[in-house]
N, C-alpha and C positions, 0 to 999 in steps of 0.2 A: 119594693119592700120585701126584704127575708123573710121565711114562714120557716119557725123551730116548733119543736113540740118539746113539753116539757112535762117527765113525771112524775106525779105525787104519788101517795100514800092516800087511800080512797079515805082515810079518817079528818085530813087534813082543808076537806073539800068542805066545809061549812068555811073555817075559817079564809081560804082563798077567796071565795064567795064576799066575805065581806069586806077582805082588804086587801087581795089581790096578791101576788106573787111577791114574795121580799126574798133579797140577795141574805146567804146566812153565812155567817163569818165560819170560815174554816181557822184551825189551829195551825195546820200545816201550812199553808200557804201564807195569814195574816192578812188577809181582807176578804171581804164580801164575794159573794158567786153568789150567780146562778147556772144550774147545769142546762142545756137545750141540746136537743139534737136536732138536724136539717131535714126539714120537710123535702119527699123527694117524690115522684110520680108513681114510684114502686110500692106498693100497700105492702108486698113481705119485707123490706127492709126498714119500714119506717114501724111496722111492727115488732118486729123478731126482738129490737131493742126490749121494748116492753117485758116480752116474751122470757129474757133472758134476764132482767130486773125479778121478774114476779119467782121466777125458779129459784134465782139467789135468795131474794129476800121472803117467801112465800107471802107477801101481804097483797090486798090486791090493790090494784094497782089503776090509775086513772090518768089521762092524759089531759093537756090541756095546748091548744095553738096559740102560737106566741108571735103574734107580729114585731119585726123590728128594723126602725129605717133605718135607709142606706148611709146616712151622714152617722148612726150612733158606732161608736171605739167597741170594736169587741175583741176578747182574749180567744184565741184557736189551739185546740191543742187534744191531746188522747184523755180522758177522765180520768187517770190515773199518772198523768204522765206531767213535764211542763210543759203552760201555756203560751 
């Protein structure tokens, strides 16, 4: 089973809390996402991400672990890029 981490917006954290992570329609693309990144052994890499979210957006910022099996269809690709 994959290990992603994915992150929010620390305001957003009541509402996860009670209904969990939902895919949010993008405009540009025309369907649902969710963003994740790859859980990896390295604590600076799997940070820095964060790190470099909270500078852009100054908000702060919260992660959360996203398990996900090996049979489920996922999209791979750069966040800004196609997947």
């Amino acid at each position: 089973m994959a290990q992603f981490i994915h992150l929010f917006d620390e305001r957003d954290l009541a509402s996860i809390r009670k209904v969990g992570i939902k895919a949010v329609k993008y405009p540009r693309v025309g369907e649902k996402r969710i963003y994740l990144f790859p859980q990896t052994e390295n604590f600076v890499v799997n940070h820095q991400w964060m790190r470099e979210l909270k500078r852009y957006n100054g908000a702060s910022m919260l992660a959360a672990r996203v398990r996900i099996p090996d049979a489920t269809m996922v999209s791979i690709g750069r966040f800004n890029q196609e997947h």
